[in-house]
Structure formats: structure tokens, C-alpha cells
C-alpha positions in Angstrom: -11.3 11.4 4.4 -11.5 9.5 1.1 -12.6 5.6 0.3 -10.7 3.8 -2.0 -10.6 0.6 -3.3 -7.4 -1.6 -4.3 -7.6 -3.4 -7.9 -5.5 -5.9 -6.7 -9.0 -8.1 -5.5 -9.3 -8.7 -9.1 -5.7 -8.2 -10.9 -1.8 -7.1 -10.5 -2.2 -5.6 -14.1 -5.3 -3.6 -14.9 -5.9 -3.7 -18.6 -9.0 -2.4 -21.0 -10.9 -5.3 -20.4 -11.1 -4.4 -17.1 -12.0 -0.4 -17.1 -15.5 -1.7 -16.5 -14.6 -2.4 -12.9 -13.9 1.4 -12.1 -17.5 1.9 -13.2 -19.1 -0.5 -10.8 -16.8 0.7 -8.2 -18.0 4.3 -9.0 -21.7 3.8 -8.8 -21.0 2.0 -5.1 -19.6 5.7 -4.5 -16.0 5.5 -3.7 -13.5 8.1 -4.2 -10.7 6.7 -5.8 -9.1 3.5 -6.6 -5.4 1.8 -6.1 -3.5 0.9 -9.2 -0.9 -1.7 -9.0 2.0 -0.6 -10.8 4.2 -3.9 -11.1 4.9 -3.8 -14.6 4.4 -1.8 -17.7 4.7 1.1 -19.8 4.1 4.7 -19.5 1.6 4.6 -22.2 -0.2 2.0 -20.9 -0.8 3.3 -17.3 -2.2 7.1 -19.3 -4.9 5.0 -20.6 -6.0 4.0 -17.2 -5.8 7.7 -16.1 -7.9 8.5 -18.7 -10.1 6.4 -18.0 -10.1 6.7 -14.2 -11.0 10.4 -15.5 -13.8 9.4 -17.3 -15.4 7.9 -14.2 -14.4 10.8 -12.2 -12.2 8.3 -9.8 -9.2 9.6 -8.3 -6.1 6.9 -7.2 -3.5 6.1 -5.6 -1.1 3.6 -6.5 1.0 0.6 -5.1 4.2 -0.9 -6.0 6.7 -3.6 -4.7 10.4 -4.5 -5.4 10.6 -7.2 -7.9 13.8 -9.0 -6.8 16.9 -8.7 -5.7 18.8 -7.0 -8.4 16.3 -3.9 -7.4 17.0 -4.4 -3.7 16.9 -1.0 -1.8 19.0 -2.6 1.3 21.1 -5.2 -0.7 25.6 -4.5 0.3 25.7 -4.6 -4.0 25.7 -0.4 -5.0 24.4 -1.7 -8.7 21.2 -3.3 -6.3 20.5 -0.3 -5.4 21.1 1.9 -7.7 18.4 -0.4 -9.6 16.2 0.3 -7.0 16.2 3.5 -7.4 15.8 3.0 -11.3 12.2 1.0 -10.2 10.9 3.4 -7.7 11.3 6.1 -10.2 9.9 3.8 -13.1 7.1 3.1 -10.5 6.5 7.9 -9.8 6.9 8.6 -13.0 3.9 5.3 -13.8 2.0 6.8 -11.0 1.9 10.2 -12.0 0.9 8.9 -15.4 -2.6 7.5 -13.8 -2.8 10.9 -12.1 -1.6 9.2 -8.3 -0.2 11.6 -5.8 0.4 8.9 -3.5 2.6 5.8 -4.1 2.6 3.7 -1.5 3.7 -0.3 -0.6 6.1 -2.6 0.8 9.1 -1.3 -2.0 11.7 -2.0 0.9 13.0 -5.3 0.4 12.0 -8.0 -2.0 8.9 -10.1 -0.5 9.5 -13.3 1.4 13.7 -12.7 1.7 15.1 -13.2 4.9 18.5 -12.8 6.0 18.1 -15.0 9.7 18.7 -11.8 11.5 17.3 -8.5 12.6 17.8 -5.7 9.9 21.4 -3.5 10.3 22.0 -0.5 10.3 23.7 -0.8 7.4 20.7 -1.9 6.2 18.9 1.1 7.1 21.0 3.2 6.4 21.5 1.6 2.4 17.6 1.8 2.6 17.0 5.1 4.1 19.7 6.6 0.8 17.6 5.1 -1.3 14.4 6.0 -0.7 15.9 9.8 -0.2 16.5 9.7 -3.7 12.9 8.6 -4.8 11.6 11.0 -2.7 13.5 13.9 -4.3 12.4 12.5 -7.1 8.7 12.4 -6.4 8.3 15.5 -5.0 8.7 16.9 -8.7 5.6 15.2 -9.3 4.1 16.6 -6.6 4.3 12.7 -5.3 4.3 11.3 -1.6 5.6 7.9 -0.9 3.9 5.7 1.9 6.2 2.8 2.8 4.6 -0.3 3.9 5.1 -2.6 7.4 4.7 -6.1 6.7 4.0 -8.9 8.9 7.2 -10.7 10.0 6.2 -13.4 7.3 6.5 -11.9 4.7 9.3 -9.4 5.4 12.2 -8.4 8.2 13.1 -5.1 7.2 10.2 -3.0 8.9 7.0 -4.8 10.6 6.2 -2.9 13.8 4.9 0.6 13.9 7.9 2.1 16.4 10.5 0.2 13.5 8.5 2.3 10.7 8.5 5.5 12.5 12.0 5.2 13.3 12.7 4.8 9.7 10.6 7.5 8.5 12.8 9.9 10.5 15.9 8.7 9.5 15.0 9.4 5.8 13.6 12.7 6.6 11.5 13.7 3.7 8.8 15.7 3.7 6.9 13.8 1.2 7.9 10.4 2.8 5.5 8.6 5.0 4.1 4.9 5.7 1.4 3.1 5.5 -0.6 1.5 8.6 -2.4 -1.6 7.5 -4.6 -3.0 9.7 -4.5 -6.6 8.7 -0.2 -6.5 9.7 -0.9 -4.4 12.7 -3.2 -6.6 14.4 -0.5 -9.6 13.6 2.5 -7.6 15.3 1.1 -4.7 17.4 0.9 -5.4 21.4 -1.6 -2.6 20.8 -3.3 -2.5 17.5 -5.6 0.2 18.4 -2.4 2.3 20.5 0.1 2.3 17.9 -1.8 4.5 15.7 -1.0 7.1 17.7 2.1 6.4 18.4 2.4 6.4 14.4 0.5 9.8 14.2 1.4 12.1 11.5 3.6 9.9 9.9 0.6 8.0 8.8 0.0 8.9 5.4 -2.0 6.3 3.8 -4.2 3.6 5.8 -5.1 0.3 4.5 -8.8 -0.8 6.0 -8.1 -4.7 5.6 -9.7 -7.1 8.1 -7.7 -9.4 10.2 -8.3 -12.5 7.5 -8.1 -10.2 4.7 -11.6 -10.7 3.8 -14.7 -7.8 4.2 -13.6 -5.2 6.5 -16.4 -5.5 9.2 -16.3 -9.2 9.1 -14.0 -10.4 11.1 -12.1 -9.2 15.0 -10.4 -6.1 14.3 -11.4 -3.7 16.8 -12.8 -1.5 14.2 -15.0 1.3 16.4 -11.3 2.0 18.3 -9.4 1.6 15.0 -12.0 4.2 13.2 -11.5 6.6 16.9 -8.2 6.6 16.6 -7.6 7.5 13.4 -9.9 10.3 13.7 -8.0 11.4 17.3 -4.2 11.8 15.1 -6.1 13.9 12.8 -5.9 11.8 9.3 -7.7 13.2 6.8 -6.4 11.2 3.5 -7.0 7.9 2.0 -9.0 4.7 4.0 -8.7 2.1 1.4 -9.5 -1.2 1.3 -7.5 -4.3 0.5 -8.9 -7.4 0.2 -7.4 -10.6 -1.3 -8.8 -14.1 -2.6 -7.4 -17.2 -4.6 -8.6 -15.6 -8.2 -4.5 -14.6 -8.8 -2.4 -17.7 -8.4 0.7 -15.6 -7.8 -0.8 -13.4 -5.4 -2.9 -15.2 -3.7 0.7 -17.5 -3.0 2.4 -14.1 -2.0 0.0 -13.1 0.5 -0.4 -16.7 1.5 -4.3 -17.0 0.6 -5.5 -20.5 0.7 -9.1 -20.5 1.0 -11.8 -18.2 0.5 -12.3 -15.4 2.8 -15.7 -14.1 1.4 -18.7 -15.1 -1.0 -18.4 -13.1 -3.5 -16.2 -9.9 -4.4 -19.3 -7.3 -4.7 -19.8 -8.8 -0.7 -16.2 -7.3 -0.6 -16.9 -3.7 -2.2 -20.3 -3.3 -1.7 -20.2 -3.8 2.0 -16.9 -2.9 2.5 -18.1 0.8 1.5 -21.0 0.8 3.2 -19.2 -0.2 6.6 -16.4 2.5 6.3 -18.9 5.1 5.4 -21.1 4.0 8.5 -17.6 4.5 10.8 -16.8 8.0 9.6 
């Protein structure tokens, strides 16, 4: 397995002034990083493959649908036939940084609710949708790893059994999710269970602790989580996502109010250290 690290602890935009951070991240000794690809240009997201290059990182990347206009399971075709026109915007960004892995939450726009379960119609819209991207990214060589959120933040997909059911009804070879531990231990009977029951449609895991702070600090049943993940075979990315207040905008998405840690090196330094002691 690999040990990544997600940018997104510092910024939703990683520019030049920044690159330094893949350095330090580097000499702690992880793998790869995760890009955030919310916005941009091509150009712009080649420089940070070339630089991730130049620190002999690998990545993956993460992106999320911006509003409703780009709205995967919107009734409106032109919603989402712009969705479609963002996740490809988003593979053809993430094969720029050099990413063969493009996961996140690009389901429904974050923090919409309709008052209701999701359709069918919803899936089904959804599912269509991300059949095309997928298409799409296997050209690249790409796989996409859809995210469950908690039911705060989303209602489209937030249990493992939802997600799986959902990755079969798009039935792509290159189209997984992505098991987060900080939403599975909010809406998981069985936290520990349910990766099994996720098994080898699990193709990205997020290592984030149950108040999104240093994975190790907090009450996720980490020796079982590490067990279980090694019993389904997984042999990809275990990366770490971590939030504070540092991003006003983000820190509101993900509902982030106080500090969760002292420092950010507590986060990646230790962070490391503790997945590399459960592997």
C-alpha cells in the first residue's frame, strides 16, 4: 500500500508558492500527495506535475461539483450534461498532474438537500453520468473513486451498502468509491464490518480520524480498521485527510469550528508515522 497526504490541510488551490510543501511532505516519506482540482487551467495543474516529479511524489487527485448547474442527478439534461463537462475538465486536470486516480464526493453539489431519500431517477440520472466520465477516463488510464458523505453534508450516497449499490449500477471497470473513515464511523452500524461488505469496490481509502484531526488521536477503531483493510485485499492508496480553520470556506464546508490539533506537522508527521506503524 501507498501513504499519501491530502493538500487540502493547507489549500483548495495549490500554487508555486506552495511547491515547498511537497518537499517537506517528501522527506517525512510519503508516497504521493492529493491534489484538489476545484478550479483552474490545464497549464497550471502541469506545473504541479512537474514539480510533484521533481520530488519524486506520485498523486492522486480530488474534485467536487461546484453547483447546481453541474449537477450529476439534477431532472434539467443541460445540469447534466455540465456535469459531465466538469468531471472531464476535472480527468483531463488530473491526468495533467500525472493522477490515475480521481476520486471525491462529485455526486451532488455539497450541502443540497431535497427533504427526501434519493430516486431512482436520481440514480439512474447519476449513474449515466458518471458512465460517461468513466469512458472518458479510462482513455487516460484514469479510475474514479466516488465518495459517501455523512448525511450532513449530502443525501445522495452516505452508507457503504448505498455506495456499493451504486457502483454496480454504473458498472465500470474503472469506477469505484472511496471509504472514508471519518463518514463511516458517523453512519456505519459497523464501521469496522462494512469494509468488507465494501470489498473490492474500495478503491481509494481516506485515513481521517473521527474529529478529523491526527489519525491515531481520536476513537476510531484503528487496529480493526487497519485488519480489515488488509483482510479485502487493498493494496492502493491510504491517505490522510485532515482539516482545520486555516480555509474559511472549507473549514465552513466541512463544518470545522475549532482546532482539532496543535499544529499541522503534529498532523503529517505523526499521521505517517502511525499508518506506517499499522501496515
Amino acid at each position: 500500500m501507498k501513504i499519501g497526504f491530502n493538500v487540502l490541510l493547507w489549500t483548495t488551490n495549490l500554487v508555486e508558492e506552495e511547491f515547498h510543501l511537497l518537499e517537506k511532505l517528501k522527506k517525512v516519506g510519503y508516497d504521493g500527495v492529493e491534489i484538489p482540482v476545484f478550479g483552474g487551467d490545464i497549464e497550471h495543474f502541469q506545473k504541479i506535475g512537474q514539480a510533484l516529479k521533481n520530488n519524486g511524489l506520485e498523486s492522486t487527485s480530488v474534485t467536487v461539483i461546484p453547483d447546481q448547474s453541474h449537477n450529476p442527478i439534477s431532472d434539467n439534461k443541460a445540469d447534466r450534461e455540465g456535469a459531465v463537462e466538469h468531471l472531464k475538465w476535472a480527468i483531463d486536470c488530473s491526468d495533467a498532474i500525472g493522477s490515475k486516480l480521481l476520486c471525491g464526493p462529485f455526486h451532488q453539489p455539497l450541502g443540497e438537500f431535497s427533504g427526501e431519500p434519493p430516486t431512482t431517477e436520481e440514480k439512474q440520472r447519476g449513474a449515466e453520468v458518471h458512465q460517461q466520465a468513466s469512458d472518458y477516463a479510462k482513455k487516460s488510464n484514469i479510475s474514479l473513486s466516488i465518495e459517501p458523505l455523512n448525511r450532513f453534508e449530502c443525501y445522495f450516497i452516505n452508507t457503504v451498502e448505498d455506495t456499493c449499490s451504486y457502483v454496480d449500477m454504473v458498472d465500470r471497470e474503472n469506477f469505484g468509491f472511496l471509504f472514508d473513515t471519518f463518514h463511516s464511523n458517523i453512519e456505519e452500524k459497523d464501521p469496522v464490518g462494512c469494509i468488507e461488505v465494501g470489498g473490492k469496490r474500495i478503491n481509494h481509502i481516506h485515513i481521517s480520524e473521527n474529529d478529523r484531526g491526527t489519525p491515531g488521536k481520536g476513537h476510531v477503531p484503528w487496529s480493526e480498521t487497519f485488519a480489515a483493510i488488509k483482510k479485502i485485499n487493498y493494496d492502493n492508496w491510504l491517505t490522510i485527510e485532515a482539516f482545520g480553520r486555516a480555509l474559511p470556506d472549507l473549514a465552513a464546508a466541512t463544518r470545522v469550528w475549532r482546532d482539532f490539533f496543535p499544529s499541522k506537522e503534529e498532523v503529517y508527521e505523526e499521521g505517517y508515522k502511525f499508518i506506517k506503524g499499522n501496515l
